[in-house]
KEKEDREN-339196 format. One record per residue: x, y, z of N, C-alpha, C in turn. Coordinates in steps of 0.1 Angstrom, whole numbers. Atoms other than C-alpha are relative to their C-alpha. Example, Ala and Ser with C-alpha at 12.3 -4.5 7.8 and 13.67 -1.06 7.14 Angstrom:
2
<atom n_x="9" n_y="-12" n_z="0" ca_x="123" ca_y="-45" ca_z="78" c_x="9" c_y="12" c_z="0"/>
<atom n_x="-9" n_y="-11" n_z="0" ca_x="137" ca_y="-11" ca_z="71" c_x="-8" c_y="11" c_z="8"/>
! end
This chain:
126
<atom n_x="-11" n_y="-4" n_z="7" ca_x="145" ca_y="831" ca_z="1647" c_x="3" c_y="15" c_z="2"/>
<atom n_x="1" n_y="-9" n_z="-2" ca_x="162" ca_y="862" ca_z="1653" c_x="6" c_y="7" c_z="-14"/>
<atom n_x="-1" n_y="-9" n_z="18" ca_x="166" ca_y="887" ca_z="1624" c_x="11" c_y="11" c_z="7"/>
<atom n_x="-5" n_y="-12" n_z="0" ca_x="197" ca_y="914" ca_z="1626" c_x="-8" c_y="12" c_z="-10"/>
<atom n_x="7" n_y="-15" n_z="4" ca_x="180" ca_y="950" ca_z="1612" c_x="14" c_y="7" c_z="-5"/>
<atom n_x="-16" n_y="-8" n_z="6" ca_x="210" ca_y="963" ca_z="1595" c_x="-4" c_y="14" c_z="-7"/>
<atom n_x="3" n_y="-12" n_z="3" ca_x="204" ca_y="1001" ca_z="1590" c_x="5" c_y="10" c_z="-12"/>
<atom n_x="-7" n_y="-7" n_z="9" ca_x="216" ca_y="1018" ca_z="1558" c_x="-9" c_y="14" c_z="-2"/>
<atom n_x="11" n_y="-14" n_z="3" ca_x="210" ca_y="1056" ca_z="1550" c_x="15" c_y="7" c_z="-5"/>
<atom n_x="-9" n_y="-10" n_z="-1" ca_x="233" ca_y="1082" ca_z="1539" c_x="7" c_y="4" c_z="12"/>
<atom n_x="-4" n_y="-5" n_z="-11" ca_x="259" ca_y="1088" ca_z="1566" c_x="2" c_y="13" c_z="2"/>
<atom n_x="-5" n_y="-13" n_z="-1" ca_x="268" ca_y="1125" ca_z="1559" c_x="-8" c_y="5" c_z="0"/>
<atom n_x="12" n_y="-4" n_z="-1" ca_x="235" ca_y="1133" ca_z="1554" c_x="-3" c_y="-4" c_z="17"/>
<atom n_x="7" n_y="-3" n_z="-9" ca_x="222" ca_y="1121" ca_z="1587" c_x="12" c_y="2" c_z="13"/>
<atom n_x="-11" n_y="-7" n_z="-8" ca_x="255" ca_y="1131" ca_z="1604" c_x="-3" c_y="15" c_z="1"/>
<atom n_x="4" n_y="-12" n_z="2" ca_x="245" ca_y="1165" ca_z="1594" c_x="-15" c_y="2" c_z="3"/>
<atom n_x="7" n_y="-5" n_z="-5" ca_x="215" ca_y="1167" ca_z="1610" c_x="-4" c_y="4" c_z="14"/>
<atom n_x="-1" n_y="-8" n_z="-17" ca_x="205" ca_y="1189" ca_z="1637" c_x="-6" c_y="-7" c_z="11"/>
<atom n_x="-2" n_y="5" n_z="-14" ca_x="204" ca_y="1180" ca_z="1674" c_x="-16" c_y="-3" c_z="-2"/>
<atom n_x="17" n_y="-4" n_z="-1" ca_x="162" ca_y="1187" ca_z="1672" c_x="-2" c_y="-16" c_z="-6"/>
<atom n_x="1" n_y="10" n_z="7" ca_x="161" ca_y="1159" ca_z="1645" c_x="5" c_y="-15" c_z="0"/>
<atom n_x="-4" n_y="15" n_z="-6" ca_x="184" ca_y="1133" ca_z="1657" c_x="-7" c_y="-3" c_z="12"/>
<atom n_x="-1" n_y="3" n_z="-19" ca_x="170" ca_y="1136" ca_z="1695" c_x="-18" c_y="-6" c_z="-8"/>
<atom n_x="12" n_y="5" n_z="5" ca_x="135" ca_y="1131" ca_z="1671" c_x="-2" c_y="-12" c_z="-6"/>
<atom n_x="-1" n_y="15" n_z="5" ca_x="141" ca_y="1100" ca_z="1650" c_x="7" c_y="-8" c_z="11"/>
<atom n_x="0" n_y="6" n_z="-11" ca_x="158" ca_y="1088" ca_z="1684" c_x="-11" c_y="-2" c_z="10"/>
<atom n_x="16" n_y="2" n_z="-11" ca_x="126" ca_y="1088" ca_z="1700" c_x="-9" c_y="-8" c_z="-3"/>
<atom n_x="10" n_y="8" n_z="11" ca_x="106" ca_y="1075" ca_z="1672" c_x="3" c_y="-17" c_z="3"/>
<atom n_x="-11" n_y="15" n_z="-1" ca_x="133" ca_y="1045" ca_z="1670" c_x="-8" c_y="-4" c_z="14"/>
<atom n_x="4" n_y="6" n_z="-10" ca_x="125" ca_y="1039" ca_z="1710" c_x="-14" c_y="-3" c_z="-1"/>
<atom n_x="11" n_y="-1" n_z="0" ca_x="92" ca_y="1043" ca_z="1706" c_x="-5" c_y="-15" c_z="-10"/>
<atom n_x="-2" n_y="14" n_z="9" ca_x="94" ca_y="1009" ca_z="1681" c_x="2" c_y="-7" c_z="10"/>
<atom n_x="-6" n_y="14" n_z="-9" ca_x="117" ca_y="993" ca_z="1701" c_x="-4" c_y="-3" c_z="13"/>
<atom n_x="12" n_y="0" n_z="-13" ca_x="95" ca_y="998" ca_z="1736" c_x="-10" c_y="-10" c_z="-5"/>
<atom n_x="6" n_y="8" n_z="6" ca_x="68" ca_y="981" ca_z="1717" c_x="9" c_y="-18" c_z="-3"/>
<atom n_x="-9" n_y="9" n_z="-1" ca_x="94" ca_y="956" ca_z="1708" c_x="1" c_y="-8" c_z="11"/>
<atom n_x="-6" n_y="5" n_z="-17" ca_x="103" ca_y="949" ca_z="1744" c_x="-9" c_y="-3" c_z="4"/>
<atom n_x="12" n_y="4" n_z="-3" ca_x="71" ca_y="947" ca_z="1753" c_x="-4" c_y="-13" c_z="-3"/>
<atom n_x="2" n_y="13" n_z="7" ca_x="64" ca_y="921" ca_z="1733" c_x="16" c_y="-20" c_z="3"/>
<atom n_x="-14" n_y="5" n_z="-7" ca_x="100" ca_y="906" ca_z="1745" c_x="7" c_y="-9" c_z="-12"/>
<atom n_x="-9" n_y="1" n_z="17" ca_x="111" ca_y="906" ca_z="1704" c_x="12" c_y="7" c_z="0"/>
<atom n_x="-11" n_y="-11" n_z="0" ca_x="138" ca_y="929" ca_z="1712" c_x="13" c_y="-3" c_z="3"/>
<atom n_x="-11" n_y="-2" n_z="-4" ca_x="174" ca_y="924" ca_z="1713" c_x="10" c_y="7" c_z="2"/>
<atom n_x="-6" n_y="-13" n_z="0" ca_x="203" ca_y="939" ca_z="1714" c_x="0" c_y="12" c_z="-8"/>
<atom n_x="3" n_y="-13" n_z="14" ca_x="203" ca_y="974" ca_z="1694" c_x="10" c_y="8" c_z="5"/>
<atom n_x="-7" n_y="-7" n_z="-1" ca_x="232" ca_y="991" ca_z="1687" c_x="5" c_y="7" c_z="-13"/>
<atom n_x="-5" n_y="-6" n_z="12" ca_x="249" ca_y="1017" ca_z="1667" c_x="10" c_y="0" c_z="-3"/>
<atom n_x="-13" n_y="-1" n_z="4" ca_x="279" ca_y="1015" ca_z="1644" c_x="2" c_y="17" c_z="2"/>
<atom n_x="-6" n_y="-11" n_z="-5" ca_x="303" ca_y="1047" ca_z="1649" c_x="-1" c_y="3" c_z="-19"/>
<atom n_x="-2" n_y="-2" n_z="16" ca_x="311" ca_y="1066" ca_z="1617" c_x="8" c_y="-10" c_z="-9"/>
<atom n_x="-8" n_y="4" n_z="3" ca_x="326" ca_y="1050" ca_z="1590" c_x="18" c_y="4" c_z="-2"/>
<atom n_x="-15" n_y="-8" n_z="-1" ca_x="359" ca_y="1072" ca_z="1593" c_x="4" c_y="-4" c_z="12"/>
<atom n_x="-6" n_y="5" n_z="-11" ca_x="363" ca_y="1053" ca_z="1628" c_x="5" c_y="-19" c_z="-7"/>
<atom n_x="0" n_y="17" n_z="4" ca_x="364" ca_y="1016" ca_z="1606" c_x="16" c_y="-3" c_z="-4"/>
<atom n_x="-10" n_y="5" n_z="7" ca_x="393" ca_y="998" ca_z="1595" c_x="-3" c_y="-18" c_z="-8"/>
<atom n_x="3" n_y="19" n_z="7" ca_x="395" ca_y="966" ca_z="1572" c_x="7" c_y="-11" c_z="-1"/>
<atom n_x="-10" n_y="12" n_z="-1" ca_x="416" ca_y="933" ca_z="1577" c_x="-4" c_y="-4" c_z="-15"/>
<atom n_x="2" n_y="3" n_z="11" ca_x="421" ca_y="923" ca_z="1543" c_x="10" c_y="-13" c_z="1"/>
<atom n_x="-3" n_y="12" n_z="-3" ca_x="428" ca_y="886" ca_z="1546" c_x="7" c_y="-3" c_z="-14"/>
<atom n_x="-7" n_y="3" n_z="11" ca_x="453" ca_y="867" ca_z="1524" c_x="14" c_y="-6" c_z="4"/>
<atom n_x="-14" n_y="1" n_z="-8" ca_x="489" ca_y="855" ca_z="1532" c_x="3" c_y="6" c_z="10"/>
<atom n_x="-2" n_y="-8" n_z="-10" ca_x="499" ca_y="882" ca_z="1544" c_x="-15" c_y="11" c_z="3"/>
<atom n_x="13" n_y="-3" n_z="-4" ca_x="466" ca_y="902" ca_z="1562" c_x="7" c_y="12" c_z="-2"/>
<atom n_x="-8" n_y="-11" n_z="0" ca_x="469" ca_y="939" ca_z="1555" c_x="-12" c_y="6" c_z="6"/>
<atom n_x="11" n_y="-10" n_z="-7" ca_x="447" ca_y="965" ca_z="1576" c_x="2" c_y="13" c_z="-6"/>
<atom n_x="1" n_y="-13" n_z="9" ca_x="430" ca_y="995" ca_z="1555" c_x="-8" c_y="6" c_z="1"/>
<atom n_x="9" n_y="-11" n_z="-9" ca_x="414" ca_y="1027" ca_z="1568" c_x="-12" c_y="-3" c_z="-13"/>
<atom n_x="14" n_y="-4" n_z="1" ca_x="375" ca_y="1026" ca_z="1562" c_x="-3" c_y="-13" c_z="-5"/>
<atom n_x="11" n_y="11" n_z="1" ca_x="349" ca_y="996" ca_z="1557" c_x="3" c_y="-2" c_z="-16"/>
<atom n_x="1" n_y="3" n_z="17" ca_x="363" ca_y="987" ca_z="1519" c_x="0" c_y="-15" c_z="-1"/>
<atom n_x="1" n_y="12" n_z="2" ca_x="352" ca_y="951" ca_z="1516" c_x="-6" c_y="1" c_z="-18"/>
<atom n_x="-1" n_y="4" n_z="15" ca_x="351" ca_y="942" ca_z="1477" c_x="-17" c_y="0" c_z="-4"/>
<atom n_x="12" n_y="0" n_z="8" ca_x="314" ca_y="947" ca_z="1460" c_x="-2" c_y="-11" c_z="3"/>
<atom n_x="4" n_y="18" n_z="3" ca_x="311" ca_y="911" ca_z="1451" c_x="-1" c_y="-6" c_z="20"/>
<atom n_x="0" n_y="5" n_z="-14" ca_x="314" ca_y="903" ca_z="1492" c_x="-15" c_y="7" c_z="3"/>
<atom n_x="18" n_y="0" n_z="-7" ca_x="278" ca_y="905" ca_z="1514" c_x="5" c_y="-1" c_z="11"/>
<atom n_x="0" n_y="-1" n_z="-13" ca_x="280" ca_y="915" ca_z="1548" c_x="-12" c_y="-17" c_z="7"/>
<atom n_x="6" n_y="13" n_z="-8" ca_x="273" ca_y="879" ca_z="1567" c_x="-2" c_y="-4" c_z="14"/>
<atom n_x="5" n_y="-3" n_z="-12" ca_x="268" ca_y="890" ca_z="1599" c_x="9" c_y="5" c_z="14"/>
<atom n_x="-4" n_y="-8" n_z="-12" ca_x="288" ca_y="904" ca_z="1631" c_x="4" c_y="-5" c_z="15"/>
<atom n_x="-9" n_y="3" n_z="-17" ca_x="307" ca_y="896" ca_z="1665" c_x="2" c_y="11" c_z="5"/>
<atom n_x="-3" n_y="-9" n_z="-6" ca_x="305" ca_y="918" ca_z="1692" c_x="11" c_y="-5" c_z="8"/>
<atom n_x="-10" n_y="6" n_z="-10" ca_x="342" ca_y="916" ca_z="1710" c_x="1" c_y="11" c_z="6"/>
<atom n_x="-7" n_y="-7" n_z="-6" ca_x="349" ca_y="936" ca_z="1740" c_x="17" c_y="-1" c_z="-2"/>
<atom n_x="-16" n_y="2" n_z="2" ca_x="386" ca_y="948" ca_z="1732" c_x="4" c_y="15" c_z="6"/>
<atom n_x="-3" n_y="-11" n_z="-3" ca_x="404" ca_y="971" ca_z="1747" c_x="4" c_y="16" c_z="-7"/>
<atom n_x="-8" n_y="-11" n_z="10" ca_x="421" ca_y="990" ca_z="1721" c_x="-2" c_y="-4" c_z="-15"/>
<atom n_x="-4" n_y="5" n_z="14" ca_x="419" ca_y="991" ca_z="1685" c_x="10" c_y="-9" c_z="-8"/>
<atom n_x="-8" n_y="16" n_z="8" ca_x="451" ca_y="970" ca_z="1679" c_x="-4" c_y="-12" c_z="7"/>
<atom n_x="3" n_y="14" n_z="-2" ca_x="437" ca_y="945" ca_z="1701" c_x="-11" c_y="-7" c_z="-8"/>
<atom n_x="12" n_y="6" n_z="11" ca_x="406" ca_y="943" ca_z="1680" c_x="3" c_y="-2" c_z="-14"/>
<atom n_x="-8" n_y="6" n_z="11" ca_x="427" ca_y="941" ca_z="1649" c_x="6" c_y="-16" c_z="0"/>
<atom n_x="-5" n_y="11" n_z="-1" ca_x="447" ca_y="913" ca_z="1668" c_x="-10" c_y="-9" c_z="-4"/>
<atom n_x="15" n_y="8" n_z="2" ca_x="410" ca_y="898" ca_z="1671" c_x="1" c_y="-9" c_z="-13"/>
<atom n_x="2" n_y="-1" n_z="16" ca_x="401" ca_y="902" ca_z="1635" c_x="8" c_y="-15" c_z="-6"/>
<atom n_x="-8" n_y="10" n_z="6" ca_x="431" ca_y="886" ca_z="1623" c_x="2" c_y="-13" c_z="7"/>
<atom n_x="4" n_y="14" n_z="-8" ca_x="426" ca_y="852" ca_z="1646" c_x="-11" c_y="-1" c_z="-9"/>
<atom n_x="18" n_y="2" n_z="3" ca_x="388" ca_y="854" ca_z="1633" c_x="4" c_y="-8" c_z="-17"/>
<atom n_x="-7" n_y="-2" n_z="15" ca_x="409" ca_y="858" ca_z="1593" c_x="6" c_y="-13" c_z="-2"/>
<atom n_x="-9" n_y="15" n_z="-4" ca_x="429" ca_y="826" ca_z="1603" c_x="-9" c_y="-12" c_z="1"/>
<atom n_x="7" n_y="16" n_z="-5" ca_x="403" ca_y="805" ca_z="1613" c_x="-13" c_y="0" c_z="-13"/>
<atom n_x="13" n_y="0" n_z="8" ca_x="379" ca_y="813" ca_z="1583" c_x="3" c_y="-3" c_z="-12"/>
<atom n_x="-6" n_y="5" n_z="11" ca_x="404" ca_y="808" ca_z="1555" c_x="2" c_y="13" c_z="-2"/>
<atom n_x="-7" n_y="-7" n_z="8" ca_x="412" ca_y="829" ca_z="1525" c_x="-10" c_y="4" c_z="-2"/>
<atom n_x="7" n_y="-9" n_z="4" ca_x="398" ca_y="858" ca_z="1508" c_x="-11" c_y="6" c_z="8"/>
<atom n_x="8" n_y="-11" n_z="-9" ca_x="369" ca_y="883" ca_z="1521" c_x="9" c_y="9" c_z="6"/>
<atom n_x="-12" n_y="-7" n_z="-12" ca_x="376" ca_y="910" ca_z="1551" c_x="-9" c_y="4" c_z="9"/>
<atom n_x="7" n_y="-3" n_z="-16" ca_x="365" ca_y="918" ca_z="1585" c_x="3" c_y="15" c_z="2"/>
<atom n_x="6" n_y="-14" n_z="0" ca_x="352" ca_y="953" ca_z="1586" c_x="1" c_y="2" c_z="20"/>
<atom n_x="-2" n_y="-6" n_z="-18" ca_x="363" ca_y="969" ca_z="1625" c_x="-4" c_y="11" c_z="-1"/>
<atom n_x="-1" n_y="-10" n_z="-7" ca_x="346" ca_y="992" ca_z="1640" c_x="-9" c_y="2" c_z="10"/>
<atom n_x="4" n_y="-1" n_z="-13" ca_x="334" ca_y="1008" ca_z="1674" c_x="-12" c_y="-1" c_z="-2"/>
<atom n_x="9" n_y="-4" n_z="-4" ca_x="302" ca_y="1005" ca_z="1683" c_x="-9" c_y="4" c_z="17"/>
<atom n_x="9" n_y="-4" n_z="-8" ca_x="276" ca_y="1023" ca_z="1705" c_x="-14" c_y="-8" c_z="4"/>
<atom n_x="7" n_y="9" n_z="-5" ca_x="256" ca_y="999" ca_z="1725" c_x="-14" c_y="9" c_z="6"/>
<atom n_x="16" n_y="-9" n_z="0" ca_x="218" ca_y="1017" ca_z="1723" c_x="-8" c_y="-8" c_z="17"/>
<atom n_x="7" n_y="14" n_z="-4" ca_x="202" ca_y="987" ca_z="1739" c_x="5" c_y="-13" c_z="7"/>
<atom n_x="-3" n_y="18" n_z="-1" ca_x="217" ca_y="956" ca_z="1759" c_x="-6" c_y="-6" c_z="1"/>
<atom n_x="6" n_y="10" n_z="3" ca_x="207" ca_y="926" ca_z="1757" c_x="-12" c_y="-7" c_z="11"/>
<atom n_x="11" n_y="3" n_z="-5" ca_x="173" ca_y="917" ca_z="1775" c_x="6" c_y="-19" c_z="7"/>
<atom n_x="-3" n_y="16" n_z="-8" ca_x="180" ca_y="883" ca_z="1797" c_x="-8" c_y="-10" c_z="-3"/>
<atom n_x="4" n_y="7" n_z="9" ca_x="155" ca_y="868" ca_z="1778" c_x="1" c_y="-4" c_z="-9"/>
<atom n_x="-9" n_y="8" n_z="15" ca_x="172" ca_y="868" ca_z="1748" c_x="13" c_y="-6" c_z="3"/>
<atom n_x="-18" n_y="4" n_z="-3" ca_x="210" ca_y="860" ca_z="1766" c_x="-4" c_y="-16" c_z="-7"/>
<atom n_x="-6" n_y="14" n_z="-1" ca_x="220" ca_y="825" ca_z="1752" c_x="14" c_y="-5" c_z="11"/>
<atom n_x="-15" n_y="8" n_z="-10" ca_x="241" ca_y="803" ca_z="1778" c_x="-3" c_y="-10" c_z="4"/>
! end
């Protein structure tokens, strides 16, 4: 079974840390995920961008898109699609297909991310 690792921390805080410190807990991180690989547990590993790059499809009749990751408390992040898209409105277009085919209520949280890690050819499904 594969497990997503969903990373929470203070973003302004570790936004605000110096170059010495990020290039340090980036090492540490590989230094896991090597072991990882080794073992050939490792999938993909990537980083979300800031939340000031997110937007939110807020599903409903009419679907309305609203700057930064505001999905409703009472909602649980249930897991994630990587779509190559060209442009942010195409990934909005996305979204809203994804909004359509899932029903009512909730919202699909967009945004870029930075691909750390692809995917080992031992993990591909096809």
């Amino acid at each position: 079974m594969l497990y997503a690792m969903l990373c929470y921390d203070n973003e302004d805080a570790v936004c605000a840390w110096p170059k010495e410190k990020e290039a340090a807990v980036m090492a540490d991180l590989a230094a896991v995920q090597q072991k990882l690989a080794a073992q050939g547990k490792l999938g993909p590993v990537a980083r979300l961008m800031p939340t000031t790059a997110a937007v939110t499809l807020r599903k409903g009749a009419e679907a309305v898109v609203l700057d930064g990751p505001f999905a409703e408390t009472k909602e649980q992040l249930l897991g994630f699609f990587v779509v190559d898209c060209a442009s942010l409105e195409e990934a909005i277009e996305t979204a809203r297909e994804m909004a359509q085919a899932c029903g009512s209520g909730g919202a699909f949280e967009i945004r870029p991310i930075a691909v750390l890690n692809p995917v080992p050819p031992s993990l591909q499904q096809g």
